[in-house]
C-alpha positions as CSV (number, residue, x, y, z in Angstrom):
1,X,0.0,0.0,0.0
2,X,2.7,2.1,0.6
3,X,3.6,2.2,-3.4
4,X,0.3,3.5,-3.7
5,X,0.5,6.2,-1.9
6,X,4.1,7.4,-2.8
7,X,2.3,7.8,-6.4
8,X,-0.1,10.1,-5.4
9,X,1.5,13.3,-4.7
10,X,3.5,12.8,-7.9
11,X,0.3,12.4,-10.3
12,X,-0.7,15.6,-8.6
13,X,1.7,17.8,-9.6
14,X,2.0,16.0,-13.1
15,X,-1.7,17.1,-13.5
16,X,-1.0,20.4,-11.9
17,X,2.4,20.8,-15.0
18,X,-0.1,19.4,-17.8
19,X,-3.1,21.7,-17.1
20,X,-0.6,24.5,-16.4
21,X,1.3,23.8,-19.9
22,X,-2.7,23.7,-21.3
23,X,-4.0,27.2,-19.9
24,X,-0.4,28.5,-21.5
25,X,-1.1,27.0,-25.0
26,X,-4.6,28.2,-24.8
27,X,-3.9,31.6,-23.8
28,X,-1.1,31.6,-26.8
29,X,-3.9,30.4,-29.6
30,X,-6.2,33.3,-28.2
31,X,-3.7,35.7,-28.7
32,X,-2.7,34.4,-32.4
33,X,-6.6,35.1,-33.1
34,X,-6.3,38.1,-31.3
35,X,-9.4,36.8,-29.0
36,X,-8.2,39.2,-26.2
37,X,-6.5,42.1,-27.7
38,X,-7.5,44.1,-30.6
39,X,-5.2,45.3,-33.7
40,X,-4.2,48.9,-34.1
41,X,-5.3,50.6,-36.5
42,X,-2.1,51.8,-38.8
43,X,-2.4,55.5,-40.1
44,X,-0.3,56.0,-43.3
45,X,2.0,59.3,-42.6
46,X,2.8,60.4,-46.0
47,X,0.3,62.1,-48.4
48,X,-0.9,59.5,-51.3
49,X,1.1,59.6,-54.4
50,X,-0.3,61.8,-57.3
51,X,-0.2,60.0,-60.3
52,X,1.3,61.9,-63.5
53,X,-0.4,61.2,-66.4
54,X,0.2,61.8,-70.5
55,X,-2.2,62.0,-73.0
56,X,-1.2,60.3,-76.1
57,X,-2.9,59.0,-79.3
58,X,-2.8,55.0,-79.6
59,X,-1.8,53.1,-82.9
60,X,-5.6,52.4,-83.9
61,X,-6.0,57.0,-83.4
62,X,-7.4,56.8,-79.9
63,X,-6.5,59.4,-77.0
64,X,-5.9,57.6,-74.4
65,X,-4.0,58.8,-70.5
66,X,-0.9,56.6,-69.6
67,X,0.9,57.1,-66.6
68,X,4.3,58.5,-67.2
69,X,6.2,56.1,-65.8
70,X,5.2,53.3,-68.0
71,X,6.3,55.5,-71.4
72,X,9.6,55.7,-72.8
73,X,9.8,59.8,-73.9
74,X,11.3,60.4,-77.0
75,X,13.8,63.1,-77.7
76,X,12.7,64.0,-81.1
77,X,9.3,64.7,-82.7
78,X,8.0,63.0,-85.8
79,X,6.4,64.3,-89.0
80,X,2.9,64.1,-90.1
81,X,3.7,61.6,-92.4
82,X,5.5,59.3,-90.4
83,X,2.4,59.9,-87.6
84,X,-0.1,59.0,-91.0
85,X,2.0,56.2,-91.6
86,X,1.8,55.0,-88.3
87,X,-2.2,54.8,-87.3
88,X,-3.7,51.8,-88.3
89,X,-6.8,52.2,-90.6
């Protein structure tokens, strides 16, 4: 009987580790689903970017806005006839 009872003090505080290592895990998995606490809310500093924009005429003779950035600027300007040549018809 005595084997017994040298066990029980030692289950106890296994219990006492497990469920202590449980309420831990389970207060980690709330916080991951933010369960407790809430997100702040970020607030963007700098003023939004303003876009420049080009109007230019497309192949098929449509005006059309592109944003600068995406166009490679040409030095030189063409003639009429190479701009006639050009649009599709």
């Amino acid at each position: 009987m005595k084997e017994t009872d040298s066990n029980k003090p030692e289950v106890k505080t296994r219990r006492k580790l497990l469920a202590g290592i449980g309420v831990l895990s389970a207060f980690s998995l709330w916080k991951a689903t933010g369960f407790f606490f809430k997100k702040k809310q970020v607030i963007a500093c700098a003023p939004p970017e303003e876009k420049k924009t080009m109007k230019v005429l497309s192949q098929d003779g449509k005006l059309v806005e592109v944003d600068i950035s995406k166009i490679k600027i040409l030095k030189g300007k063409i003639s009429d006839q190479e701009l006639q040549d050009w649009i599709k018809k």
